[in-house]
C-alpha positions as CSV (number, residue, x, y, z in Angstrom):
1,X,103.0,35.2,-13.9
2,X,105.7,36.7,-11.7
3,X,106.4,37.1,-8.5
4,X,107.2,41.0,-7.3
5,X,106.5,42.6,-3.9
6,X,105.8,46.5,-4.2
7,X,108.0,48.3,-6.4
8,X,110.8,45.7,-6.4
9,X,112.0,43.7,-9.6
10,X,110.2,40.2,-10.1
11,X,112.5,37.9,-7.8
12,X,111.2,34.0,-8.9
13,X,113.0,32.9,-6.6
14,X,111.0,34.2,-3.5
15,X,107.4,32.4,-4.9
16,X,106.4,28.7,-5.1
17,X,105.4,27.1,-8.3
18,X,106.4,28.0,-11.7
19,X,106.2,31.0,-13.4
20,X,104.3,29.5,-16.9
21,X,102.1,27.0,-17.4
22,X,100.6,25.6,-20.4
23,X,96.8,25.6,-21.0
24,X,95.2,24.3,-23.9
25,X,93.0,26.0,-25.4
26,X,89.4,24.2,-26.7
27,X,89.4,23.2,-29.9
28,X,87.3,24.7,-32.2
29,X,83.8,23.0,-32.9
30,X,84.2,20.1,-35.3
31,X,81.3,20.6,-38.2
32,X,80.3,17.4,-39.1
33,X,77.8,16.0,-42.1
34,X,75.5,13.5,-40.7
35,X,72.3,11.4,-42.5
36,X,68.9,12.1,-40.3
37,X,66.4,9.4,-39.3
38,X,65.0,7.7,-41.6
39,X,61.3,8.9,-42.9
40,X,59.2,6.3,-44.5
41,X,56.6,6.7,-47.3
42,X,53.4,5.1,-45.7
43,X,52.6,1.5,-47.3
44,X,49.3,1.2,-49.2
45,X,46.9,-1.9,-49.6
46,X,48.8,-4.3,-48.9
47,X,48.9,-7.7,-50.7
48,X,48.0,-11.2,-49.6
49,X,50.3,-13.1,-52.4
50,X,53.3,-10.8,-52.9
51,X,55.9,-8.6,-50.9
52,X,54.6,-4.9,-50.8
53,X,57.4,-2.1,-50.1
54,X,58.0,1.5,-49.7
55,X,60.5,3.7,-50.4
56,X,62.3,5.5,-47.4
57,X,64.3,8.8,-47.2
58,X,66.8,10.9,-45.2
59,X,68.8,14.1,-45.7
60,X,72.2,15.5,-44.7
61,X,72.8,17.9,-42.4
62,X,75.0,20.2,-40.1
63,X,73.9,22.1,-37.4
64,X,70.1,22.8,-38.9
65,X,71.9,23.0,-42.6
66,X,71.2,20.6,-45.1
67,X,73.0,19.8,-48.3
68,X,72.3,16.0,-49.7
69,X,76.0,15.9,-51.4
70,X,78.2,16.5,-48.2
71,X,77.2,12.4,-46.9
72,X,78.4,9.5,-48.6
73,X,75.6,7.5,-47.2
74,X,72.6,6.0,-49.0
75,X,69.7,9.0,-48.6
76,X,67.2,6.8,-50.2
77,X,66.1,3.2,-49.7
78,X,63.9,0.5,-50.3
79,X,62.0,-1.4,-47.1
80,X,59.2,-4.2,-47.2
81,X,55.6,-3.2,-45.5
82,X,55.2,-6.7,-45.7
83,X,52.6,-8.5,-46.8
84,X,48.1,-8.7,-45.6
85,X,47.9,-10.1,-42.3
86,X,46.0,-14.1,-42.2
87,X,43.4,-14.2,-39.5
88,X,40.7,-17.1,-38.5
89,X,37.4,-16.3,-39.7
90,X,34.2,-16.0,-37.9
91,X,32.8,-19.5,-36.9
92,X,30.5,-20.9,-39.2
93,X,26.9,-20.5,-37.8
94,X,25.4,-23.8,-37.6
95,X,21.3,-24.0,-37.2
96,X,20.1,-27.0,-34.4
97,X,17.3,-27.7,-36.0
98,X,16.5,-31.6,-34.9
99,X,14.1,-32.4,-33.6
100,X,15.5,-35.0,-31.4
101,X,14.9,-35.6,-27.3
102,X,18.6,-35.8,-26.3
103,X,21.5,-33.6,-27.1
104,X,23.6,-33.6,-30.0
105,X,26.7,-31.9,-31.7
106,X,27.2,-29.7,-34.5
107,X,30.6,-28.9,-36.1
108,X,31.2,-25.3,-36.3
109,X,34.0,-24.5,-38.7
110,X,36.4,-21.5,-39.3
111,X,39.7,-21.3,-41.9
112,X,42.8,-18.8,-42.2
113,X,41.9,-16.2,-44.7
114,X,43.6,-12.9,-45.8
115,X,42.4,-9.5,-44.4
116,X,43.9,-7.4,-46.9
117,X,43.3,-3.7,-46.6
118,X,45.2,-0.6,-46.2
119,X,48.2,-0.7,-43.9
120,X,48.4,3.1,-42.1
């Protein structure tokens, strides 16, 4: 800037403040390569006895582009579903069928079994 009044030469010396200043300018927008979230493979039947897994996968991408070479991350992967949930069963139905005058008991029984079927 300068500091002139009408037609007069720019006198300096007759303003406050410098006469430049530095500014910096932004910096341009830093493309960068990123993995997305993970998307996993739905697990199918899962088993009571063994370890059941799927297989998961990502892509690389930059601003909406995607090119699977530009990320030095892992774009595929293993992960466990797990295994078939154990659950109590139903009681046992038990029948009172004495013919007796005074109250009695019955044991009912239930055990831990495995409900395997399709994990969605």
């Amino acid at each position: 800037r300068s500091c002139t009044c009408g037609t007069q030469e720019p006198d300096s010396t007759r303003c406050d403040g410098p006469e430049e200043k530095s500014e910096a300018c932004p910096a341009p927008r830093v493309r960068v390569w990123l993995p997305t979230e993970w998307n996993e493979i739905p697990c199918g039947d899962l088993s009571c006895s063994s370890e059941s897994f799927t297989t998961r996968t990502r892509d690389c991408e930059c601003d909406g582009n995607k090119d699977n070479s530009r990320c030095s991350e892992e774009l595929t992967d293993i992960a466990s579903s797990g295994f078939a949930p154990f659950i109590m069963s139903y009681w046992s139905y038990v029948n009172c069928d004495r013919r007796v005058f005074e109250p009695y008991t019955l044991n009912r029984t239930r055990s831990c079994v495995c409900k395997k079927k399709a994990n969605n």
